[in-house]
py3Dmol code that shows the C-alpha trace and the ligand (Angstrom):
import py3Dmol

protein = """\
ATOM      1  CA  UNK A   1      60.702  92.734 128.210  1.00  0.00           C
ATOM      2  CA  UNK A   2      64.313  93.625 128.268  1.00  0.00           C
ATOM      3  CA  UNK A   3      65.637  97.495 127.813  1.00  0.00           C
ATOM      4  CA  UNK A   4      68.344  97.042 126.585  1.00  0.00           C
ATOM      5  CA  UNK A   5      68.276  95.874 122.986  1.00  0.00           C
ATOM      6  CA  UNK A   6      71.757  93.369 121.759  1.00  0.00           C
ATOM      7  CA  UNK A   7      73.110  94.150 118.614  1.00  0.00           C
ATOM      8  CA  UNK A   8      73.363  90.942 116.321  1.00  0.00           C
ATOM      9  CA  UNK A   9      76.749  89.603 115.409  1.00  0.00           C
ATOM     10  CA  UNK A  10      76.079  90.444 112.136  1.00  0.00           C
ATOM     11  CA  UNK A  11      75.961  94.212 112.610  1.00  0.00           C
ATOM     12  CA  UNK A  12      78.685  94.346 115.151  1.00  0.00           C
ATOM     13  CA  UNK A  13      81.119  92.882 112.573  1.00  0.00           C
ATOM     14  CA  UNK A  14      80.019  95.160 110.219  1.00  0.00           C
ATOM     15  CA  UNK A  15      81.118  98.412 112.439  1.00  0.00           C
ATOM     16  CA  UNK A  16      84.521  96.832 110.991  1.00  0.00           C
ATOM     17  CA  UNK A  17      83.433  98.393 107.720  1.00  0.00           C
ATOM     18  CA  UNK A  18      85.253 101.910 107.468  1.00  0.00           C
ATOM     19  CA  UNK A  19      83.951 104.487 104.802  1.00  0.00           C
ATOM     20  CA  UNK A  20      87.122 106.058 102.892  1.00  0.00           C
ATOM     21  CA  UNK A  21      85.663 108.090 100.352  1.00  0.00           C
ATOM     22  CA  UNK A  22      83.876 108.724  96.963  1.00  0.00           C
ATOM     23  CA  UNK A  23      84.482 107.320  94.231  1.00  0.00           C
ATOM     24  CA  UNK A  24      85.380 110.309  92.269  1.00  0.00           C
ATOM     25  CA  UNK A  25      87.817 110.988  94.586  1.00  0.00           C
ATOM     26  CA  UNK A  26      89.614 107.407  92.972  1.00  0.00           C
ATOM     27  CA  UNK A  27      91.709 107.545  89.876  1.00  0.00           C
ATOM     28  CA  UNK A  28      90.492 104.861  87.656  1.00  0.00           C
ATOM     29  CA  UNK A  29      93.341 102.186  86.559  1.00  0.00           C
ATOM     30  CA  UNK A  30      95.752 103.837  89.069  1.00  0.00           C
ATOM     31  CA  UNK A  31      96.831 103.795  92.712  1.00  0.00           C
ATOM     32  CA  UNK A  32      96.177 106.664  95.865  1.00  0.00           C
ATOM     33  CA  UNK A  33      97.038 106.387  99.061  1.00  0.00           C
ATOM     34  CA  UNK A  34      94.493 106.135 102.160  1.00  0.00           C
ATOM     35  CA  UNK A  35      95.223 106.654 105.701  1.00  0.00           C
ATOM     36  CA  UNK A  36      92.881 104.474 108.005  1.00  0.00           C
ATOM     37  CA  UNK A  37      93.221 104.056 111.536  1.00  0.00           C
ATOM     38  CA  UNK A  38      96.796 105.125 111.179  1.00  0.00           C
ATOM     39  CA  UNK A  39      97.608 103.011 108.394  1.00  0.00           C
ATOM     40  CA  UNK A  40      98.725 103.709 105.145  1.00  0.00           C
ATOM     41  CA  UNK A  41      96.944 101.738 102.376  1.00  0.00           C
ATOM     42  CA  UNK A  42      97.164 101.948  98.950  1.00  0.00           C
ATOM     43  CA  UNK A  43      94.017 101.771  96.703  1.00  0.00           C
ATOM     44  CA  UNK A  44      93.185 100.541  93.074  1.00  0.00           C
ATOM     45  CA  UNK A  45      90.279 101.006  91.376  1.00  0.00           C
ATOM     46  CA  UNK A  46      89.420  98.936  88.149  1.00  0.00           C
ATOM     47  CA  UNK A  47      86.480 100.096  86.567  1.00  0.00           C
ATOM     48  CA  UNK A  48      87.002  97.449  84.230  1.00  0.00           C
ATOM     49  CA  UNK A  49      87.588  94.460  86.342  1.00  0.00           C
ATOM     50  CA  UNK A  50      84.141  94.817  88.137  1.00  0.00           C
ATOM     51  CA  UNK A  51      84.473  97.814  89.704  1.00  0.00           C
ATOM     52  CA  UNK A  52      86.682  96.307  92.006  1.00  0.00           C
ATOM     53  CA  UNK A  53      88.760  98.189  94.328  1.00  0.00           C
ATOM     54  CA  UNK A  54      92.205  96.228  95.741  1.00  0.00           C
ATOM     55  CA  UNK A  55      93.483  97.705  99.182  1.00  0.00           C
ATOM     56  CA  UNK A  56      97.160  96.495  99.913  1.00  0.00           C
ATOM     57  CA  UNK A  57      99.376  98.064 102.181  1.00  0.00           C
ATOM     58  CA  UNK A  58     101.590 100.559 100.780  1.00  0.00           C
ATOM     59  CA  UNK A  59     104.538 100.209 102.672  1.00  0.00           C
ATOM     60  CA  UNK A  60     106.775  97.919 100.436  1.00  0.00           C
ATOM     61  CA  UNK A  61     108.512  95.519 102.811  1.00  0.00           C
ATOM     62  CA  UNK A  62     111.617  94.868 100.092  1.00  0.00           C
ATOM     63  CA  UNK A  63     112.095  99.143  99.400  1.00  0.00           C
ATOM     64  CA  UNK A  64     111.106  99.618 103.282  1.00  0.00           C
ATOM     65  CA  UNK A  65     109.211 102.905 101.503  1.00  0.00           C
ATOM     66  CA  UNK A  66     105.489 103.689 101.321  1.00  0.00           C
ATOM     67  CA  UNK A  67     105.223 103.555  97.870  1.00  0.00           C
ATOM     68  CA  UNK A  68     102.725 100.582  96.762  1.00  0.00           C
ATOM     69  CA  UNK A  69     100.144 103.035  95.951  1.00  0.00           C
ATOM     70  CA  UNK A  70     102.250 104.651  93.030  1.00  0.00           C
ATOM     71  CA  UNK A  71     102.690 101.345  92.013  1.00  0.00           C
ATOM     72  CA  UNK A  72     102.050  99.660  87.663  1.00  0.00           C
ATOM     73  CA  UNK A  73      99.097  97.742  87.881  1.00  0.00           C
ATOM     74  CA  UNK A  74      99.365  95.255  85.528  1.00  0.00           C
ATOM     75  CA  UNK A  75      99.169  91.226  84.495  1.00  0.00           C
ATOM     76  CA  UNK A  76     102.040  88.915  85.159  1.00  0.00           C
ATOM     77  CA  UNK A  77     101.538  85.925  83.515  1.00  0.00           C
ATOM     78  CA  UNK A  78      97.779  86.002  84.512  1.00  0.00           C
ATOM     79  CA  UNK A  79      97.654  87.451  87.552  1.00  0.00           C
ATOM     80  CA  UNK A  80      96.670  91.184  88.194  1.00  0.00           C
ATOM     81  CA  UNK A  81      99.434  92.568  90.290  1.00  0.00           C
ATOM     82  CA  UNK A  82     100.892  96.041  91.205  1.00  0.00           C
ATOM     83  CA  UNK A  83     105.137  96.589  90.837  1.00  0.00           C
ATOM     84  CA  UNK A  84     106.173  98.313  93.696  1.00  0.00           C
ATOM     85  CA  UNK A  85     108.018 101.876  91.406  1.00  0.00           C
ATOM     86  CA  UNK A  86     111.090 101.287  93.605  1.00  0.00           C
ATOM     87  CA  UNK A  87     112.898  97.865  92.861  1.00  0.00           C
ATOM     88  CA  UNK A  88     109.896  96.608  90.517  1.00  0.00           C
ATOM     89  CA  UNK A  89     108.620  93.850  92.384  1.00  0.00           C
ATOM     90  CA  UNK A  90     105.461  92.091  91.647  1.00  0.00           C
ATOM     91  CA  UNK A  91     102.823  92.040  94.009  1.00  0.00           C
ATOM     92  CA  UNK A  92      99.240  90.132  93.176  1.00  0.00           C
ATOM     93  CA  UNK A  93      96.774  92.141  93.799  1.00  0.00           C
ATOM     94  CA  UNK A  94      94.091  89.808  95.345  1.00  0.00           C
ATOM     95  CA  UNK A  95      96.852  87.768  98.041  1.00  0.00           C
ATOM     96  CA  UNK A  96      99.231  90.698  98.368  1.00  0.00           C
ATOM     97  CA  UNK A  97     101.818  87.609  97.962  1.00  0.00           C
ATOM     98  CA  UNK A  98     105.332  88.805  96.350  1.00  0.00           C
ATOM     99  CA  UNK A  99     105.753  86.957  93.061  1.00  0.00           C
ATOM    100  CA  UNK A 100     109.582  86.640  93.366  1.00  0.00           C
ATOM    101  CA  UNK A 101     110.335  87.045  96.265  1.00  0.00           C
ATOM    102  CA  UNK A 102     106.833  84.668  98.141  1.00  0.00           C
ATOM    103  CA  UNK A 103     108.385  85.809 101.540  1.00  0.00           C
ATOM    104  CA  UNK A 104     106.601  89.151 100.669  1.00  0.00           C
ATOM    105  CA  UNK A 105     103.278  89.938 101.383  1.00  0.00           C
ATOM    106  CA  UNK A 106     101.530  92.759 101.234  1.00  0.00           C
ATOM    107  CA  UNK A 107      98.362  92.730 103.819  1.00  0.00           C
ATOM    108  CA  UNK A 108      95.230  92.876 101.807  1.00  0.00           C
ATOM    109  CA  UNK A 109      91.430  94.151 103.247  1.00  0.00           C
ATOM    110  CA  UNK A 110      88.233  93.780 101.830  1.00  0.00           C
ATOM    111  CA  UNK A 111      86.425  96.758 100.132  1.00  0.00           C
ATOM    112  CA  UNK A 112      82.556  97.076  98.739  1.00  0.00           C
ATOM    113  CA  UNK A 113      81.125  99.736  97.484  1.00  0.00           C
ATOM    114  CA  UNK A 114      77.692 101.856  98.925  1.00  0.00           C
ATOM    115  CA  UNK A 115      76.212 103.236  96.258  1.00  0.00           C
ATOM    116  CA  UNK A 116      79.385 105.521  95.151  1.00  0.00           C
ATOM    117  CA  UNK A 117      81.112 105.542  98.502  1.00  0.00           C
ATOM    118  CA  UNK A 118      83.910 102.764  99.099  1.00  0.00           C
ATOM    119  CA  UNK A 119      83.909 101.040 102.205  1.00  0.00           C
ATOM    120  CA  UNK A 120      87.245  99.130 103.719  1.00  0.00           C
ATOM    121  CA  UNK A 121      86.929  96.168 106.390  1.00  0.00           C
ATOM    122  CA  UNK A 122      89.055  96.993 108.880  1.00  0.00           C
ATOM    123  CA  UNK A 123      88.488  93.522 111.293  1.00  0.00           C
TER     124      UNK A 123
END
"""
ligand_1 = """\
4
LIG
S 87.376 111.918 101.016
Fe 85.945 112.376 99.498
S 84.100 111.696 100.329
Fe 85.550 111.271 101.835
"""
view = py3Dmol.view(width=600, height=400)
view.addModel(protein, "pdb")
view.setStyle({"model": 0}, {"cartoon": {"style": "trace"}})
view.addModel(ligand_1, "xyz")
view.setStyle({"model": 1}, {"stick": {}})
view.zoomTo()
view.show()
């Protein structure tokens, strides 16, 4: 029998997932900025939408600004997106894609929650 014990893929991927904080420390229907691993990422949480909460980047690639985080959320024609405050583009949530100007994109991560703490997948 072996000492040393291997860690299964499954649980070294999952050191990817990074806790960022409570969720009363969220503002429901309404952007905040996170820094993680020297990033900036903006953060939405929609209590009404599932619970879900979208993590974009918040640098905004047209404005060259970190802004995304004091973004609208809202619906273009079906699809939840955020407009950046500066020069108002849209920005889907879910794909981070620009919607006029598709050349855009916003990087996007994964988040879950534990119990009330939100988790970010950093990998
Ligand atoms: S910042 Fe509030 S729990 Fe981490």
């Amino acid at each position: 029998m072996s000492d040393v014990m291997e860690i299964p893929q499954s649980i070294k991927s999952d050191l990817r997932w990074v806790k960022i904080c409570h969720k009363d420390d969220l503002v429901p229907n309404s952007g905040i900025a996170a820094l993680v691993n020297q990033q900036q990422i903006a953060l939405y949480y929609l209590p009404k939408q599932n619970n879900v909460v979208y993590a974009v980047d918040n640098w905004d690639p047209i404005a060259e600004a970190y802004v995304m985080s004091r973004g609208i959320i809202g619906d273009q024609d079906g699809v939840l997106c955020v407009a950046s405050p500066l020069l108002k583009q849209h920005y889907d949530l879910a794909t981070g894609k620009c919607l006029e100007v598709p050349e855009h994109t916003l990087g996007t991560w994964k988040t879950r929650w534990n119990n009330n703490e939100l988790w970010l997948y950093t990998g």
